[in-house]
C-alpha positions in Angstrom: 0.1 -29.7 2.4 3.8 -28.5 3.2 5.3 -29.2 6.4 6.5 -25.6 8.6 9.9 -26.2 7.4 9.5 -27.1 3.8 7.2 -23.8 3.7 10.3 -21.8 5.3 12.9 -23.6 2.6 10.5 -22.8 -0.1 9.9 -19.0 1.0 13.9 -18.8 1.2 14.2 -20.1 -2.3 11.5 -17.3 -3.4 13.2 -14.6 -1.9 16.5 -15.8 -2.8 15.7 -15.9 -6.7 13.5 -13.0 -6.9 15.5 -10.5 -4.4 15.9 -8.3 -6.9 12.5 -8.1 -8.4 10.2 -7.4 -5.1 9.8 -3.5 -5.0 10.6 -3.0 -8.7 8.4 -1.0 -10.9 7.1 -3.1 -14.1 5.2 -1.3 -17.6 2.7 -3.6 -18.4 0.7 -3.1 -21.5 -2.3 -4.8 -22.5 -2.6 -4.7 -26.5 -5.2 -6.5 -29.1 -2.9 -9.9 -29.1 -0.2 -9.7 -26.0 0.0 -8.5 -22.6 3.6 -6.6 -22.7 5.9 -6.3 -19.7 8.7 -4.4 -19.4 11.4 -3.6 -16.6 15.0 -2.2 -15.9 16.2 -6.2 -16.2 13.8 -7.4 -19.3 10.9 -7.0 -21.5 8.6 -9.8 -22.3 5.7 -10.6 -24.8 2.9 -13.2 -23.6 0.4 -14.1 -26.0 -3.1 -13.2 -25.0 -4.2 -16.6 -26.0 -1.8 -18.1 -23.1 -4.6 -16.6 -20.7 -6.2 -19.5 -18.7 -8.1 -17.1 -16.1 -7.5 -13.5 -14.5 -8.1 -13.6 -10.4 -9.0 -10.9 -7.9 -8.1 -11.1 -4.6 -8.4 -8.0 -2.2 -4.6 -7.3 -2.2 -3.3 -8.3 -6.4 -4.9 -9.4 -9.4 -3.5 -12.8 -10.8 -2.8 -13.4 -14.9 -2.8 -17.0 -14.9 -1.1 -18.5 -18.1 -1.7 -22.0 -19.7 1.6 -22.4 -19.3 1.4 -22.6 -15.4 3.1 -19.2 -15.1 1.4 -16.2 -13.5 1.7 -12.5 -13.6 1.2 -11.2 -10.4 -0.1 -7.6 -10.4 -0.2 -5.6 -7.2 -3.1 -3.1 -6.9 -0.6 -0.5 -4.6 0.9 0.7 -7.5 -2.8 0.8 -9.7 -3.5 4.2 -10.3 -7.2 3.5 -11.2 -8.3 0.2 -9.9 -11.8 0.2 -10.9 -10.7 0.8 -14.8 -8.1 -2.1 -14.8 -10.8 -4.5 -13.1 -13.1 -3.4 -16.3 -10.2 -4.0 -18.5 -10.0 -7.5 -16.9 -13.6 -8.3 -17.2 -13.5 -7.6 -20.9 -10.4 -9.3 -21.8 -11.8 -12.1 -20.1 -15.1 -11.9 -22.0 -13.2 -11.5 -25.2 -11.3 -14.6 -24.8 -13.8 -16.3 -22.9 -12.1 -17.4 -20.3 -13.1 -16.6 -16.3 -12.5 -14.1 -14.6 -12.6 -15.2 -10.6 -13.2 -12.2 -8.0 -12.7 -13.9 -4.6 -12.3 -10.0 -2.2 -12.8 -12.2 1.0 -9.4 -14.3 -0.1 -7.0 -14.0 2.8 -4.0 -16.2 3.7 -4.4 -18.8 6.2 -1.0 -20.2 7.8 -0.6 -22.4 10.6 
């Protein structure tokens, strides 16, 4: 568990490297073989058999990669919600690989 201050010097470094990513709009496409993002910075191609597991929580869904990277998907800027969770489901099905809703999730800090 991280001390108060190491969580503070971590949450600094966060903002500090991605300070010009938070409010940003991202294209992401789902196709047969990748999951395709693209932005004003960069466009990126992550192979659908990277996929460890997809996560719900009430606030984002999570794409977490075998790689230890994660694409972090907000649902504030989901048009339909209910149709992206399907996708989800059946991407995870496909690749067989879980899909983890946890709607009660909430952060805990001390």
């Amino acid at each position: 568990m991280l001390k108060s201050s190491q969580l503070k010097n971590c949450e600094r470094s966060v903002d500090e490297v991605y300070k010009n990513r938070f409010g940003q709009t991202v294209e992401i496409v789902f196709s047969d073989e990748t999951i395709e993002t693209k932005d004003k910075m960069c466009e990126a191609k992550l192979q659908l058999k990277n996929v460890e597991k997809i996560i719900e929580i009430p606030s984002h869904f999570y794409v977490k990669l075998l790689t230890g990277e994660t694409l972090i998907v907000p649902k504030n800027g989901i048009h339909d919600i209910e149709m992206l969770r399907d996708n989800l489901k059946n991407l995870c099905q496909r690749l067989s690989v879980n899909f983890v809703s946890d709607l009660t999730w909430t952060w805990h800090r001390k």
